[in-house]
C-alpha positions as CSV (number, residue, x, y, z in Angstrom):
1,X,121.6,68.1,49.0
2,X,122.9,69.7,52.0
3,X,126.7,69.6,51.2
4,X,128.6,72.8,51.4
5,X,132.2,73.2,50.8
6,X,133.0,76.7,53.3
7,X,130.7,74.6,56.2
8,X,132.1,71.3,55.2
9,X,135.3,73.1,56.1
10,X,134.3,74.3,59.3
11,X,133.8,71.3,61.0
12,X,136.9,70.0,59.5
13,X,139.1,72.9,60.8
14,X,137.3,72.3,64.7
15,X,138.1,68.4,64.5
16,X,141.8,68.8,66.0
17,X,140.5,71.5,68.5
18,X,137.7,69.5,69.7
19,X,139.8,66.5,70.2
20,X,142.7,68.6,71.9
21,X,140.8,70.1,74.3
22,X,138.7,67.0,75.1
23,X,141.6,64.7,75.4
24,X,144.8,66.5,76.9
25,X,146.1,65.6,79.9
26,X,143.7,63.4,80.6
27,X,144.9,60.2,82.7
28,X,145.6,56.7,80.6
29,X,142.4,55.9,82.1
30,X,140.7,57.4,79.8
31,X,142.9,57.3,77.0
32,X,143.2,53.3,77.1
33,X,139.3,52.3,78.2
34,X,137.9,50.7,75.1
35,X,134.3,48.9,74.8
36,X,135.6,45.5,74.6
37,X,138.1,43.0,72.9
38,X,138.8,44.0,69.0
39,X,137.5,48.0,69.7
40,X,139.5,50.9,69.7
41,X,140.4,53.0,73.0
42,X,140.5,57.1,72.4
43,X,144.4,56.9,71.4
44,X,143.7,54.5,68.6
45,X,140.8,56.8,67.4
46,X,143.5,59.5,67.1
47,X,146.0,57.5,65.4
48,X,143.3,56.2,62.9
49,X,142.7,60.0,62.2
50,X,146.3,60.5,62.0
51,X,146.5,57.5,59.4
52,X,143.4,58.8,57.5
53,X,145.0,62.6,56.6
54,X,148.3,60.9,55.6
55,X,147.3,58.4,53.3
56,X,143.4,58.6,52.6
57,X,141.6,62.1,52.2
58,X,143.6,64.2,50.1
59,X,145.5,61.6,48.1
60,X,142.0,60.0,47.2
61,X,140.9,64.2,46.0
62,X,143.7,64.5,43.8
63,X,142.9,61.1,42.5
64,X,139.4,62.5,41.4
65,X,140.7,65.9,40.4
66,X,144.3,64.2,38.6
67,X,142.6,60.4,37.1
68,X,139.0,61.0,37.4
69,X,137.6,57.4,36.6
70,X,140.6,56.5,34.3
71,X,142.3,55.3,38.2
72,X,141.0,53.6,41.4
73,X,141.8,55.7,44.7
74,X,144.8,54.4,46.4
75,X,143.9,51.5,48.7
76,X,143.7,52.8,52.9
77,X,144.2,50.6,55.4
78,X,141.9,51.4,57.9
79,X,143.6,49.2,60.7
80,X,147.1,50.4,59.7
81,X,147.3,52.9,62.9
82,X,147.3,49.5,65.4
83,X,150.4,47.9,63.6
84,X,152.3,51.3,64.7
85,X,153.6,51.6,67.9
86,X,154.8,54.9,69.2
87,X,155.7,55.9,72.3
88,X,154.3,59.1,71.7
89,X,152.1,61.1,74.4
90,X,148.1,62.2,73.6
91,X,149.3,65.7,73.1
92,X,152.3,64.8,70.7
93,X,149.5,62.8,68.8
94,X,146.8,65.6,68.7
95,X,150.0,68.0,67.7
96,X,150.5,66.0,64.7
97,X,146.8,65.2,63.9
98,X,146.6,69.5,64.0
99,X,149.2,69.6,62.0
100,X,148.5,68.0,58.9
101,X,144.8,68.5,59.4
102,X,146.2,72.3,59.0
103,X,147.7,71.6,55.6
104,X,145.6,69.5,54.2
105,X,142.6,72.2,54.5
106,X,145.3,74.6,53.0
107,X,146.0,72.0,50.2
108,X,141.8,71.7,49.5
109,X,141.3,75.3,50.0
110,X,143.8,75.5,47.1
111,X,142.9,72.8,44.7
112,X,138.9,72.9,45.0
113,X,137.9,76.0,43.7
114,X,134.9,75.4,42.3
115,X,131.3,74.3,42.5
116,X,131.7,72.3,39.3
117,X,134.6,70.2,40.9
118,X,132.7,69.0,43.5
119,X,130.5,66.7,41.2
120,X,133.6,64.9,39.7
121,X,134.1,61.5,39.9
122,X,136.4,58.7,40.6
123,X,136.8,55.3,41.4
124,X,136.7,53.8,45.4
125,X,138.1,50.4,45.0
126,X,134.9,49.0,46.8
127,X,132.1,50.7,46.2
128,X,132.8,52.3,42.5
129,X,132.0,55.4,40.9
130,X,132.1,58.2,43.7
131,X,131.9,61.8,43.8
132,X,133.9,64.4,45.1
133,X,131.3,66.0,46.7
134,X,130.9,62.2,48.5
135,X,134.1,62.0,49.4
136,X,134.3,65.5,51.4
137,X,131.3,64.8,53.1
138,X,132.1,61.3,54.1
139,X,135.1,63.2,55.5
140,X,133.4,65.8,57.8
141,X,130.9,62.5,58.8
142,X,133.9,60.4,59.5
143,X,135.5,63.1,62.1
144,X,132.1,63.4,63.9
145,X,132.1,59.4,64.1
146,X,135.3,59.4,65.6
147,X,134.6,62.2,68.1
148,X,131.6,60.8,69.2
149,X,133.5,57.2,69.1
150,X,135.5,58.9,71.5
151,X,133.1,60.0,73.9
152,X,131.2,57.1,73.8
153,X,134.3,54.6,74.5
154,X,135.2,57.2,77.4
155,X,131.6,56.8,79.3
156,X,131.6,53.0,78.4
157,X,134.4,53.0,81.5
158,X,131.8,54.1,84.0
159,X,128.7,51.8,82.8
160,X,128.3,50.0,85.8
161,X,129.4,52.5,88.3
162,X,126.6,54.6,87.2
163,X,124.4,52.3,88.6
164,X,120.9,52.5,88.2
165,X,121.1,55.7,86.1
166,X,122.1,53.6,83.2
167,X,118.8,53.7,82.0
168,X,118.2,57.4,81.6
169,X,121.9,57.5,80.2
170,X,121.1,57.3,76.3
171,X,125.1,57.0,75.6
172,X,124.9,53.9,77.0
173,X,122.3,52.3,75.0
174,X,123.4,49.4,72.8
């Protein structure tokens, strides 16, 4: 197992950073491209990751660490984010996304303390008994998704102005 709780955290803590300086002040262009009809553009990306540390992360760890397997994780709607709208700008977005990304590290920092902890379990309503040590990394492999979602949606724009280059341009694969 390659799981590590202090390099777990690492990427965790670079997530908002990564996607602030990637993604401010760039034009609606870029923000609003998507891949096609039912994908997300980069602004839905951040709003899912908003969703996701409200409502899905940290309420699932205390969940293991509170109920164990005695309670299923509360449910998360992954699609909640598009029944939002906000008039909010990229930056007010990644502002928030920072913010509670801040506190919830604080909140794991404080409540996992141990090596033993990370091997406790609970219930995900679909796919059963789950560890915590799952959980956490399915975490740090979810904000690489998204941030690679993100760069991926953004060069989807310029697949056919690249022209013949397409082929040597491995993001553009399907």
């Amino acid at each position: 197992m390659n799981f590590n709780l202090e390099e777990a955290i690492e990427v965790l803590e670079r997530t908002p950073k990564t996607l602030g300086y990637f993604l401010s002040d760039l034009s609606d262009g870029w923000l609003q491209c998507n891949e096609g009809e039912g994908t997300w553009n980069v602004t839905e990306v951040v709003e899912h990751l908003i969703e996701g540390e409200k409502t899905n992360w940290i309420p699932r760890l205390e969940t293991i660490l509170q109920d164990g397997e005695s309670k299923p994780f509360p449910p998360f709607d992954r699609f909640a984010h598009l029944n939002e709208t906000t008039e909010k700008s990229m930056e007010q977005k990644l502002a928030e996304f920072t913010t509670i990304r801040a506190s919830n590290i604080n909140k794991l920092k404080t409540i996992v303390d141990s090596d033993s902890q990370l091997e406790l379990t609970g219930i995900h309503p679909a796919f059963g008994v789950v560890k915590l040590r799952e959980l956490l990394s399915t975490w740090v492999v979810h904000d690489l998704t998204h941030i690679n979602q993100c760069v991926r949606v953004m060069a989807e724009r310029y697949r056919t102005d690249v022209g013949p280059w397409n082929e040597y341009l491995g993001i553009l694969k399907r």
